[in-house]
C-alpha positions as CSV (number, residue, x, y, z in Angstrom):
1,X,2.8,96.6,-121.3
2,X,4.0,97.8,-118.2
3,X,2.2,96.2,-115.5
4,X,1.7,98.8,-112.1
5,X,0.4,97.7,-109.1
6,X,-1.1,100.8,-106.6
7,X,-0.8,100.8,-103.3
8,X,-2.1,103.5,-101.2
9,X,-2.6,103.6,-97.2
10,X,-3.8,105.1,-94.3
11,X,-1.8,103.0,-91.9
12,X,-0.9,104.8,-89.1
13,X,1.8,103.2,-88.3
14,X,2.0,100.9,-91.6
15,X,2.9,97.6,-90.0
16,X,4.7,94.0,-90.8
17,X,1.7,93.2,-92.5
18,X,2.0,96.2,-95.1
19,X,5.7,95.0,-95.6
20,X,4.2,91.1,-96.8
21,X,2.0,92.9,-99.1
22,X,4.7,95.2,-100.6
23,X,7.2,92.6,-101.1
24,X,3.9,90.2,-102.4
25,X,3.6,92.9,-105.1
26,X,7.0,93.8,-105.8
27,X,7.1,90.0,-106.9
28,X,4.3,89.8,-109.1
29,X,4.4,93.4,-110.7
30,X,6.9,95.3,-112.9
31,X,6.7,98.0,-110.7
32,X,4.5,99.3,-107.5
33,X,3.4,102.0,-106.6
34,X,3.3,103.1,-102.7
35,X,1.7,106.2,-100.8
36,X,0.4,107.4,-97.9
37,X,-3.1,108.6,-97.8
38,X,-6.0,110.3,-95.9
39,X,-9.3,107.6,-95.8
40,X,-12.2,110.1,-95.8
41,X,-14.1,107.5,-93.7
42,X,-11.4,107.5,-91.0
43,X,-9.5,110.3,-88.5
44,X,-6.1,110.5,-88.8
45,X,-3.3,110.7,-85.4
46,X,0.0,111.9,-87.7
47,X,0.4,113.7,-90.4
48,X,0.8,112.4,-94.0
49,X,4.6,113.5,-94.1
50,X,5.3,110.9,-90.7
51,X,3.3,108.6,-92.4
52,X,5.3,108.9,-95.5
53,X,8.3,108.5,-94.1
54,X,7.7,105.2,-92.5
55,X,6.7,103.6,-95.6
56,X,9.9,104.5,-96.7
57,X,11.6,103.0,-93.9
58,X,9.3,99.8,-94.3
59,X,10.7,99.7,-97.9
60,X,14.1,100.1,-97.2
61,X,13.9,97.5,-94.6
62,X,12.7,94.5,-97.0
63,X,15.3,91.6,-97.4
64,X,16.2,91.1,-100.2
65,X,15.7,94.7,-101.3
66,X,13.1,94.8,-103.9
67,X,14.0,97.9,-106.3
68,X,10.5,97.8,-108.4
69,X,8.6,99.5,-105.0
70,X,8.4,103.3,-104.7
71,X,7.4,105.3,-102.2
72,X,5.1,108.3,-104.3
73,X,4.0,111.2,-102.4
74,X,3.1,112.7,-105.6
75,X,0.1,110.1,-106.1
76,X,-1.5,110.4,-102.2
77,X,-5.0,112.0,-102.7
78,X,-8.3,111.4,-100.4
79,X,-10.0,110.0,-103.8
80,X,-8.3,107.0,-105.3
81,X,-10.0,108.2,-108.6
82,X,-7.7,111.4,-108.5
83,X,-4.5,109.0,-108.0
84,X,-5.0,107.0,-110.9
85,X,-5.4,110.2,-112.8
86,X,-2.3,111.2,-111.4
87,X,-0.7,107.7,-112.0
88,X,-1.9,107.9,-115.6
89,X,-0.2,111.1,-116.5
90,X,3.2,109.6,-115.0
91,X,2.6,106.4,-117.2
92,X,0.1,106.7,-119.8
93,X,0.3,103.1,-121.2
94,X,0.8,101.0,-118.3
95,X,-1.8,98.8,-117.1
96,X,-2.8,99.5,-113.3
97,X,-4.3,97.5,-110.7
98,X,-5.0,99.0,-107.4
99,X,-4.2,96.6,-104.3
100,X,-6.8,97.7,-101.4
101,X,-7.5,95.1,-98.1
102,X,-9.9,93.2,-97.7
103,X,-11.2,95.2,-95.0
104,X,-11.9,98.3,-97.5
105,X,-14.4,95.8,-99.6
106,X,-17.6,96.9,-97.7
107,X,-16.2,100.8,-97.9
108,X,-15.3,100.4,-101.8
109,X,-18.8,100.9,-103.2
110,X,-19.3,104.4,-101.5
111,X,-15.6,105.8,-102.6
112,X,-16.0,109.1,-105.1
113,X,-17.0,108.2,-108.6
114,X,-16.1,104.6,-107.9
115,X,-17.7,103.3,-111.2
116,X,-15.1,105.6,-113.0
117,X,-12.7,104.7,-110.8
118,X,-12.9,101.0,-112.1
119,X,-12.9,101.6,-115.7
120,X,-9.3,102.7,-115.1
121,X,-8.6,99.7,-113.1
122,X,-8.2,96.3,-111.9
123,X,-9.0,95.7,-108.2
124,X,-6.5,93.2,-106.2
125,X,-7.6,92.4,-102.8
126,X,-5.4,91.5,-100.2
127,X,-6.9,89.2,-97.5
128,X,-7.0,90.8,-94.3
129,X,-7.5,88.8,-90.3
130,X,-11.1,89.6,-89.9
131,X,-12.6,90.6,-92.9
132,X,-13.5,87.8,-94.8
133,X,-14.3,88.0,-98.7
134,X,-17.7,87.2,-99.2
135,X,-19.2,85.9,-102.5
136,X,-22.2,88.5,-102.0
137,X,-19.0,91.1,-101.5
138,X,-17.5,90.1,-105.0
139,X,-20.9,89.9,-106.6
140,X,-21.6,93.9,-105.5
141,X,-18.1,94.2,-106.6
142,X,-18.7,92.9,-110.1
143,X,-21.8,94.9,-110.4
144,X,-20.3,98.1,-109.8
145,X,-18.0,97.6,-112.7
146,X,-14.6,96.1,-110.8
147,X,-12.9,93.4,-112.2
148,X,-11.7,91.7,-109.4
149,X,-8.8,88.9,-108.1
150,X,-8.1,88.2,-104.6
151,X,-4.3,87.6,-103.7
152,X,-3.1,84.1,-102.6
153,X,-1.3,85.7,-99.6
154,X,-1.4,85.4,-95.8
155,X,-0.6,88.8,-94.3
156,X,0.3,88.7,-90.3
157,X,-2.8,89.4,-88.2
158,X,-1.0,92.8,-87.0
159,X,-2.8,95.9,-86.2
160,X,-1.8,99.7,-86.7
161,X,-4.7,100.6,-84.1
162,X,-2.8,97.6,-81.6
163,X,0.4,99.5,-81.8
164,X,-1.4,103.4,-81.1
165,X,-3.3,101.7,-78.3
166,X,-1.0,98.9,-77.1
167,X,3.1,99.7,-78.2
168,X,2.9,96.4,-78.9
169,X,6.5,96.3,-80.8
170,X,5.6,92.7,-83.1
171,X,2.9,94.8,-85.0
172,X,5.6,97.1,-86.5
173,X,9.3,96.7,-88.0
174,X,12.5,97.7,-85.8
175,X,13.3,100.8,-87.7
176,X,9.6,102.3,-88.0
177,X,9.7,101.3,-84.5
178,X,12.8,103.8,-83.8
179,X,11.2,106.5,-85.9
180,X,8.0,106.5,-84.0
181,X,10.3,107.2,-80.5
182,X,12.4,109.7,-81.7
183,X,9.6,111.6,-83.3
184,X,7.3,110.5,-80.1
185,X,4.5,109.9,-82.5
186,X,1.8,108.2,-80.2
187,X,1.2,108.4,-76.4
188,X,1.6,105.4,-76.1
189,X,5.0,105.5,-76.6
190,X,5.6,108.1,-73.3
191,X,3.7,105.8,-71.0
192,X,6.5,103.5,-69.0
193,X,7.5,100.3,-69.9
194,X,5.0,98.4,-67.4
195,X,2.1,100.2,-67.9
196,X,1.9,98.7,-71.5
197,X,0.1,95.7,-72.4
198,X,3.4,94.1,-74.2
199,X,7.2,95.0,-73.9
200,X,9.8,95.9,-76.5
201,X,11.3,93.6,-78.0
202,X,14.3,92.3,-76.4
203,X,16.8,92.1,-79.5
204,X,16.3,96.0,-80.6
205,X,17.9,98.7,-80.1
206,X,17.5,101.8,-78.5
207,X,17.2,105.1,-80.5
208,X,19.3,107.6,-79.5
């Protein structure tokens, strides 16, 4: 049976750290699944299309290129319950696991019809700086129905809000990085070089 990993995120910008979990996946599933989404429990700075895009460029940029990882506009949805609907009709005898961050635990048991949600699915999480996986957390995991592994990956303690508040260039690949000035995404990003907390990095290169 086909096994599917999904992946949906709010990152705004998606960061290195999104890239270690993407090529993670893409090593331990026949194929994953990737799109950007709204989090009803968050606001959103860019629209879903910008966001899209940079996932794509976060794919493309993984060495060696890993073919198995998609970028799915298709699949994006506020409710992860309507995704996996939606990933179900594309492959209706694959076996899914949905990869969320460990961040997202404390969030999960609140999400729309969550106990259906986990019928359909396994639940992967991905350790995330900060949010430590509690055993209380697994056991209210467990009791809402999720059958539940946690990854045996380190993912770089990089921050999508650091880069919106900060530039800081390390928290985000050289080509998103590119995108983000030519489409002059966040403010940060028109406030001069020394009025930021970090500087570019010195090996990239400009966009034009």
């Amino acid at each position: 049976m086909l096994s599917i990993a999904l992946f949906g995120t709010s990152a705004d910008p998606p960061t290195a750290g999104h890239q270690a979990i993407l090529v993670w996946l893409a090593d331990h599933f026949d194929q994953v699944a990737v799109w950007a989404s709204d989090n009803p429990f968050k606001s959103h700075q860019t629209p879903l299309e910008h966001r899209a895009a940079m996932l794509q460029l976060l794919i493309d940029d993984i060495e060696p290129p890993r073919h198995n990882v998609q970028v799915l506009t298709e699949l994006s949805s506020p409710r992860a319950l309507i995704t996996v609907e939606q990933a179900r009709q594309r492959w209706p005898n694959a076996d899914f696991t949905l990869a969320i961050g460990s961040d997202l635990v404390s969030q999960l048991p609140r999400w729309y019809h969550v106990e259906a949600l986990l019928r359909q699915v396994k639940l992967l999480i991905m350790p995330r700086a900060g949010y430590p996986i509690t055993p209380s957390d697994l056991a209210s995991l467990r009791q809402i129905g999720a059958s539940v592994t946690i990854a045996d990956l380190f993912v770089p303690a990089v921050s999508s809000t650091a880069y919106r508040e900060e530039g800081d260039p390390e928290v985000v690949t050289p080509p998103i990085e590119e995108y983000i000035h030519r489409e002059h995404l966040y403010e940060c990003q028109d406030a001069p070089p020394e009025n930021r907390l970090t500087q570019p990095r010195s090996n990239s290169q400009t966009s034009k």
